[in-house]
N, C-alpha and C positions, 0 to 999 in steps of 0.2 A: 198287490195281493192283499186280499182285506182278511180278517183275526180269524173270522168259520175257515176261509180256505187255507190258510197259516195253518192253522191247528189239525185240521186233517191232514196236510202235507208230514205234521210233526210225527201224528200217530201211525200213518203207513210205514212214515221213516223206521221210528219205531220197533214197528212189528215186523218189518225187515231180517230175515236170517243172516247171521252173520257166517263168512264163510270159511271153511278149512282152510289150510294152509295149500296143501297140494290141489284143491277145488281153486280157490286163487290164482294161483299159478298155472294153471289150466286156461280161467278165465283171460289172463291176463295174454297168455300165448296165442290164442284163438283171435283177439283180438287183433295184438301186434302185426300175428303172420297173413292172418285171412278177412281181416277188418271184419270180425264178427259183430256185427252190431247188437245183436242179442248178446252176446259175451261183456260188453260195454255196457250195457245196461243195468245185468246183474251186477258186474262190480260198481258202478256208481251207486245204486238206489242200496249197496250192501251196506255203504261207507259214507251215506246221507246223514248219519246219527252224527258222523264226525262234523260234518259241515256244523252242522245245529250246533254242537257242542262246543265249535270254537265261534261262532256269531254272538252265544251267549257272552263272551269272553269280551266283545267290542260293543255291547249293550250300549254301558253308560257313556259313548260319544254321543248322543241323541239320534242315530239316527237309526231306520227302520228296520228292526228285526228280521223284517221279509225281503227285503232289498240285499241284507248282508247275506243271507240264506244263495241269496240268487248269483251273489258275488262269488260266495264261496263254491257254487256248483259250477263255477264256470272255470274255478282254480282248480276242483276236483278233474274235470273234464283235461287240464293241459296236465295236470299230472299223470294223469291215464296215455295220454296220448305221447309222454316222453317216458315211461314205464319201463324199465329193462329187466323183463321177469328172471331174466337167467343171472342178477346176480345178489338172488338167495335173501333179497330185501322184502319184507314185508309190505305190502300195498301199502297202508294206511302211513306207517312209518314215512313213506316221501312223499307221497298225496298231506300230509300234517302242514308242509312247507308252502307249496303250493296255494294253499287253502289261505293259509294265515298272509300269506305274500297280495293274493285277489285280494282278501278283504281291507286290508291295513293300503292297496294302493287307493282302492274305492273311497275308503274315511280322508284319506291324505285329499282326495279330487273335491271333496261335497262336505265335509265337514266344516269349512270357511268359504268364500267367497274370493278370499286370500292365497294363494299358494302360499304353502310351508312344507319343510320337510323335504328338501328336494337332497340331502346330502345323505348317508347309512347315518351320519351321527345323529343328524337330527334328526329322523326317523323315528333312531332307538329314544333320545328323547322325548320326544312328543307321543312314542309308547310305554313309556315308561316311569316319567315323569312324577303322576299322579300315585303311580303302585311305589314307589321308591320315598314320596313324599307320605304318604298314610304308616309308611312302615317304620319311617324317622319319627313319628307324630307318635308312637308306641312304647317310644323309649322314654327311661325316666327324665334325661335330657332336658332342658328348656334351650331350644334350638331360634337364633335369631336368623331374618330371613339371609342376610349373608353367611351365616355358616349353615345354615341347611342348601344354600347355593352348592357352597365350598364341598358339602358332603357329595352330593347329586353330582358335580361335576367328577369330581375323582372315581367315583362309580361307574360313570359311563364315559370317563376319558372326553369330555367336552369341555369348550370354555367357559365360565364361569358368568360372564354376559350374556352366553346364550340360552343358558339356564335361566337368568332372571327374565330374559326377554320372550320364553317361550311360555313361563309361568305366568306371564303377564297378558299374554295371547290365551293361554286357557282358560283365564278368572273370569273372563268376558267375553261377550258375543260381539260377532262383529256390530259396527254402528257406521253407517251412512254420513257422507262428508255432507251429502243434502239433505239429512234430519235436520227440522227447525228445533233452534235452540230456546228463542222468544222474541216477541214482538218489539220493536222499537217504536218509538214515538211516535211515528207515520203510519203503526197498527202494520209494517211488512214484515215478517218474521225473519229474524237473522238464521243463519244458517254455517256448518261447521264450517266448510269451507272459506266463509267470511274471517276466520280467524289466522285461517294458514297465512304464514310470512313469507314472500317469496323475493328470493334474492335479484330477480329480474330486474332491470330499467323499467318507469312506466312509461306506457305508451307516449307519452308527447314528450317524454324525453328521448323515446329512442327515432322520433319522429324530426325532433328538432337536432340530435347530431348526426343525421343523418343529413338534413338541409345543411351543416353549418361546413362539413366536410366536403358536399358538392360544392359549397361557396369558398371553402378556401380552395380548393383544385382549379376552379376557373382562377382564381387571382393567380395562383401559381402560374397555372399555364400561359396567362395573360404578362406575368413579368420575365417568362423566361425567353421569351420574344428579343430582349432586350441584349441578349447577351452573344456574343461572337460564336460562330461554329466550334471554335476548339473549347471556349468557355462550357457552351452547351453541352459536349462532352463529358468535362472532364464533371462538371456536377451532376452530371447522368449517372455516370459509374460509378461516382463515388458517394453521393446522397441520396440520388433516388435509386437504388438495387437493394436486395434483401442483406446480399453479401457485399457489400462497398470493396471496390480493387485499393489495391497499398496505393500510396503515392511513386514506389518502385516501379511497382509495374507498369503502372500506366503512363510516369514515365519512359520505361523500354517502348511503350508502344507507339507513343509520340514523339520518341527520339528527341528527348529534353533530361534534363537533370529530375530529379523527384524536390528539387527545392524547388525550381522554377514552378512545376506542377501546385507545389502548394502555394507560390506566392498566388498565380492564377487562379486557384481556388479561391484564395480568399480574397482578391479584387470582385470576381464572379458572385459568390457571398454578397459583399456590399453592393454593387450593382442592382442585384434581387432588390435586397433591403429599400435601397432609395426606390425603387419602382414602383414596392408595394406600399410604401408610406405615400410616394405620390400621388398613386390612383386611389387609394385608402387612408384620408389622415387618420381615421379612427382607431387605427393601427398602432399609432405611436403614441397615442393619446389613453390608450390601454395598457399599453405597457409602461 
């Protein structure tokens, strides 16, 4: 909507009658019962001044006067449409809620790039913030940024981090992780992203344990060849499982003692050992 149709929109709003109470209630009934679309019309374009009058209110987010306008008539419209004229509430009075709820989700959607604001606390923060800070800023006070924190948090029952960290989101616009920062030596412009630290493996490391783990599972697999059926067992269940069996048990299961189990273990053990040092001296030669 460009500023001549804005401005005509504002002056019709305007020159708009405002309406009775019992005219209201009329309208608002016609509607309800008989979906009078003429009944809905008058009462929106009545209570168009209200739209206008709270969009003025969400001005300095930056964003489009007429866009807010158009947000708010579509929050007018659900307050209309969930309106319960029988109990003795003035239109404008719960359309006020409605209106202010449209506009304030639209600035939360478009006013970053970011979502913020997904919780009521930081909501009323991120509404309120700026009107709570101008009004500290009033007082004879000389207020440092952690006690004007500390003030703002207790006002609006938030934490004290999230105070700093949303003042920190409104001092600045968003910026681009692929903004160049400046040219390096080779004349190609570095860029933010180039900065970020990431805790990740680099690629040829996670390339190379990845090879070094296929290569110990073949030695494995290759000395475990070596070892007797019951050996092979008992290293089965007891070293290679997430949950390794007691020596008890797997005693009961082999109907042996749980000592014998573990001398067998540990024969089994060295066994490996010598295998994998034989087909691998480099093995021992590392260690």
């Amino acid at each position: 909507m460009d500023d001549p149709a804005r401005r005509s929109m504002i002056r019709e709003a305007m020159k708009a009658p405002y309406l009775a109470r019992d005219e209201e209630h009329d309208l608002a009934v016609r509607w309800r019962e008989q979906h009078d679309q003429q009944a809905l019309h008058r009462i929106t374009v009545a209570h168009m001044r209200l739209v206008i009058s709270m969009a003025s209110r969400f001005r300095h987010f930056g964003l489009s006067m007429s866009d807010l306008i158009q947000e708010g008539h579509i929050g007018l419209l659900e307050a209309a449409a969930r309106f319960e004229p029988n109990r003795q509430v003035r239109f404008s009075t719960y359309a006020t809620w409605w209106i202010r709820a449209s506009m304030q989700d639209y600035i939360l959607r478009n006013w970053s790039i970011v979502r913020g604001g997904t919780s009521s606390a930081q909501k009323a923060l991120f509404f309120n913030l700026r009107r709570l800070r101008a009004r500290l800023a009033q007082d004879s006070r000389v207020l440092s940024n952690d006690d004007l924190y500390r003030e703002v948090s207790a006002a609006l029952n938030v934490a004290v981090a999230d105070v700093a960290t949303m003042d920190a989101r409104l001092s600045g616009p968003d910026t681009s992780l692929n903004a160049p920062l400046s040219a390096n030596s080779e004349g190609q412009s570095a860029e933010r992203m180039d900065l970020l630290v990431s805790d990740a493996p680099l690629p040829d490391e996670v390339v190379g344990e990845a090879i070094d783990t296929e290569r110990r599972q073949s030695w494995l697999k290759s000395a475990l060849t070596t070892l007797s059926d019951r050996e092979l067992r008992i290293i089965h269940e007891r070293r290679l499982q997430d949950e390794g069996a007691t020596l008890e048990a797997l005693g009961a299961k082999l109907g042996i003692s749980k000592e014998r189990v573990r001398q067998i273990e540990g024969r089994a053990l060295e066994k490996l050992r010598d295998a994998l040092v034989r087909q691998h001296p480099e093995i021992a030669s590392a260690a």
